[in-house]
Each structure stands twice: as structure tokens, then as C-alpha cells.
Z-matrix of the N, CA and C atoms (Angstrom, degrees):
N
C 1 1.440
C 2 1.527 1 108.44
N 3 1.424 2 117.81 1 118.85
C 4 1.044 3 119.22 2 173.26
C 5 1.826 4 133.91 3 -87.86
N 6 1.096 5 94.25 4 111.08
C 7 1.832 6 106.40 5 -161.05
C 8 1.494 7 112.91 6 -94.48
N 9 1.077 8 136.29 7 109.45
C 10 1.442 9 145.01 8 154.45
C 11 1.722 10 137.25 9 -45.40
N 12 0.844 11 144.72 10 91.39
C 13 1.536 12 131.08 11 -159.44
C 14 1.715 13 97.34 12 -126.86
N 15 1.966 14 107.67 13 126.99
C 16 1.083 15 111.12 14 -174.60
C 17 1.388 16 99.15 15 -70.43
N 18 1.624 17 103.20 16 147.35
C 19 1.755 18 112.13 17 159.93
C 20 1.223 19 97.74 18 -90.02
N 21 1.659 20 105.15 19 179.16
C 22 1.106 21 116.31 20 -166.52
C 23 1.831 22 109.33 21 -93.27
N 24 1.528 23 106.58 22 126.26
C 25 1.518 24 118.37 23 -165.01
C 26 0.912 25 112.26 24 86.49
N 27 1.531 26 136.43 25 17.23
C 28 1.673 27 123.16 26 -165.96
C 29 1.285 28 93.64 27 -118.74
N 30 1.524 29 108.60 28 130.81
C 31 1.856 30 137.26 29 -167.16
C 32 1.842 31 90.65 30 -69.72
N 33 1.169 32 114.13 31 160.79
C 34 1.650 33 134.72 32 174.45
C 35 1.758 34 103.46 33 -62.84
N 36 1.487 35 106.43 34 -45.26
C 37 1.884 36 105.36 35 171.58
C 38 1.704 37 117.33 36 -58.26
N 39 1.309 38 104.83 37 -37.54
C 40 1.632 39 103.95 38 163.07
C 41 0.683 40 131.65 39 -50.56
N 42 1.403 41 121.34 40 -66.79
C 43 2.039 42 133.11 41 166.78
C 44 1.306 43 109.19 42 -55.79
N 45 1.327 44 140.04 43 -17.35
C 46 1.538 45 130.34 44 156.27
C 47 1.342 46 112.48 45 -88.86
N 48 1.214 47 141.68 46 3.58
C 49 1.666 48 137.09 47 159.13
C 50 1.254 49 91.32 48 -96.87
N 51 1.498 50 140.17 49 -50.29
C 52 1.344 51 123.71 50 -177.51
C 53 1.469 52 112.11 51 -49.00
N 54 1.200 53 108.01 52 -38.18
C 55 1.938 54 116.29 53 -156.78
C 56 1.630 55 95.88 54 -84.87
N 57 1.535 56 127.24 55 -20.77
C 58 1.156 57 103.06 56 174.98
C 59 1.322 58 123.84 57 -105.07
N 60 1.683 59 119.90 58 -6.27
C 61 1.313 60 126.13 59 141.26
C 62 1.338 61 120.11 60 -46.00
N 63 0.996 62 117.06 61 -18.30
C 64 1.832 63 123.63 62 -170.37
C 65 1.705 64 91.09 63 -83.63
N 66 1.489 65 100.39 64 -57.21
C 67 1.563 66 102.36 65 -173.35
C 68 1.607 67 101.41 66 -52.57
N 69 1.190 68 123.13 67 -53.19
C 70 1.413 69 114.90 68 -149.70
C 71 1.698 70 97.06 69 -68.11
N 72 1.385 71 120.85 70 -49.78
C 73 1.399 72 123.90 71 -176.71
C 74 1.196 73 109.00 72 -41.24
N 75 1.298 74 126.24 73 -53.20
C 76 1.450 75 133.00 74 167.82
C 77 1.658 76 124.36 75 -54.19
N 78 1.059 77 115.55 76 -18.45
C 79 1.510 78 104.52 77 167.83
C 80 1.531 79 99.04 78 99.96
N 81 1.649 80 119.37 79 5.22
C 82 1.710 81 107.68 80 -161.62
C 83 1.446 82 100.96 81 -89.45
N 84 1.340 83 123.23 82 -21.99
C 85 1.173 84 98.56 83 -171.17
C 86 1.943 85 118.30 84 -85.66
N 87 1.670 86 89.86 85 -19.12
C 88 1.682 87 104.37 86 158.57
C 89 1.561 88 115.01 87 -39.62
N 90 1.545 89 99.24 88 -82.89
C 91 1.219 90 98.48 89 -172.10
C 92 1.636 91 132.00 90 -55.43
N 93 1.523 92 103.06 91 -21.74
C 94 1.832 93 111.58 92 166.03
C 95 1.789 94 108.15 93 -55.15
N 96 1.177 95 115.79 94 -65.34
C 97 1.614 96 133.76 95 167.54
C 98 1.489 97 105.73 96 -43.04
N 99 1.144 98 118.67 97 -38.45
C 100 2.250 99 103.73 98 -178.54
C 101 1.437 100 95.13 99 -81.74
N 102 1.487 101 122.93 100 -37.74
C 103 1.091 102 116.12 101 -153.06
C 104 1.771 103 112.64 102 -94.88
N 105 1.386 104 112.56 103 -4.83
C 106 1.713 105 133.11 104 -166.04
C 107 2.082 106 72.54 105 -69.01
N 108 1.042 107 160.86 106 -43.46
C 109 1.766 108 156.41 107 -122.78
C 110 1.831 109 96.16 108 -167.81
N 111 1.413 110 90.77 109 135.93
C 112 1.589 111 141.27 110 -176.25
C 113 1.959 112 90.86 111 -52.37
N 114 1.187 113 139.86 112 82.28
C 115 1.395 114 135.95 113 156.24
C 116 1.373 115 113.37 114 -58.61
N 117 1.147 116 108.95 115 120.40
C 118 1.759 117 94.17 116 177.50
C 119 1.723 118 109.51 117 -97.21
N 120 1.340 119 110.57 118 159.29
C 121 1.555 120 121.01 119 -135.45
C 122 1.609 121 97.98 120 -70.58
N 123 1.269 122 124.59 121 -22.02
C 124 1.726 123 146.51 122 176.73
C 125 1.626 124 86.48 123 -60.76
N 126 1.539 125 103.85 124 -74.66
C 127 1.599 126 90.97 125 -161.87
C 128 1.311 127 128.92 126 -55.49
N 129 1.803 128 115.51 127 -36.97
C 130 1.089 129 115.93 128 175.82
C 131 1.639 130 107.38 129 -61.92
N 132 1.007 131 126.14 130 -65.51
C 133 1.729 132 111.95 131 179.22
C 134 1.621 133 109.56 132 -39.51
N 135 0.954 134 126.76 133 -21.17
C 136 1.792 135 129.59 134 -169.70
C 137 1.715 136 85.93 135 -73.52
N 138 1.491 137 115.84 136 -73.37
C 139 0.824 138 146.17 137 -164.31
C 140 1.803 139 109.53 138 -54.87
N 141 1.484 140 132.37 139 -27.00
C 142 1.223 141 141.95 140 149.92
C 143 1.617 142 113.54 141 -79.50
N 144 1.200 143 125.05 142 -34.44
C 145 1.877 144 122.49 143 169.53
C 146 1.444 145 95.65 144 -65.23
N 147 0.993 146 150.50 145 -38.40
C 148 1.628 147 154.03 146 -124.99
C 149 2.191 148 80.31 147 -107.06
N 150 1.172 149 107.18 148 -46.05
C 151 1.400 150 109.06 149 -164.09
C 152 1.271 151 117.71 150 -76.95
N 153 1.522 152 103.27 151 -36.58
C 154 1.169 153 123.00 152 175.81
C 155 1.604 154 121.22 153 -61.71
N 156 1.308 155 92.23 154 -46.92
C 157 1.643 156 109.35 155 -178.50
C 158 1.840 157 114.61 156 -75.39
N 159 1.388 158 103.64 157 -17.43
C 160 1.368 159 115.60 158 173.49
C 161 1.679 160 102.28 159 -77.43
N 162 1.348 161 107.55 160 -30.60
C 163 1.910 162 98.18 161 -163.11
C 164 1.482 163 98.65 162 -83.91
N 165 1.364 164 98.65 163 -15.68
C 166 1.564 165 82.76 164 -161.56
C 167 1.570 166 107.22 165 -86.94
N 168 1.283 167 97.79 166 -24.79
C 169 2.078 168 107.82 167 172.61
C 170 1.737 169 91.24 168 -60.23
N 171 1.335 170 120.82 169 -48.42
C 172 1.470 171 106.54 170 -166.51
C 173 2.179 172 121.78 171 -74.09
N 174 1.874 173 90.25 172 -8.10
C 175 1.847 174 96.21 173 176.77
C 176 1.593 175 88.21 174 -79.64
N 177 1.110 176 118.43 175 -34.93
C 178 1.685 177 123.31 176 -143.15
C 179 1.728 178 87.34 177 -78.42
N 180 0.791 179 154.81 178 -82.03
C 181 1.325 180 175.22 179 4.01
C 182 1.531 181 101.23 180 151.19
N 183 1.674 182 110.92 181 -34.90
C 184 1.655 183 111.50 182 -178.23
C 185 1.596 184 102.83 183 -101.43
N 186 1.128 185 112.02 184 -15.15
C 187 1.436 186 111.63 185 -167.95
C 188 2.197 187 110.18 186 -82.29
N 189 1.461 188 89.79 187 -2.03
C 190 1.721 189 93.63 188 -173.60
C 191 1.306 190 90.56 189 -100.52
């Protein structure tokens, strides 16, 4: 759960750019957006090999 706490002097527009950097760092507003529509169980595995196969070009690639 992501919690907000005003500092001291900081306007209400601050703590909502802070609070939605918080969201984005966290992955929440990702996972709201994949999950807003019906993935069918093919794509999501497509869609995890595809990620997988991307990280591993990116270990492979730093390790030379």
C-alpha cells in the first residue's frame, strides 16, 4: 500500500506528483492497464517468453 506523508511546506500538487511517481515506480499503474482487458492464457505466456527472452539478450550482452 502506497502511503503519502506531507513534508513540511509541501503544496497538495506535490504529494500528488510524488504519489504518482510512487505508483509508476511500483509497477501499479502497469498492472491496473494489463489487467483493465481479458488476456488470454496463450498470450500471456507469449507475452512472459517475449520478456524472458529479452532479459536474457540484455544479461548476455553485459556480461562480454
Amino acid at each position: 500500500m502506497i502511503k503519502v506523508k506531507a513534508r513540511a511546506g509541501e503544496s497538495i500538487q506535490q504529494m500528488v506528483k510524488r504519489f504518482k511517481k510512487m505508483c509508476e515506480k511500483e509497477g501499479l499503474i502497469r498492472d491496473i492497464k494489463r489487467n483493465s482487458y481479458y488476456e488470454k492464457p496463450s498470450e500471456a505466456n507469449r507475452r512472459k517468453r517475449k520478456k524472458s527472452a529479452r532479459m536474457a539478450r540484455i544479461t548476455s550482452s553485459n556480461r562480454i
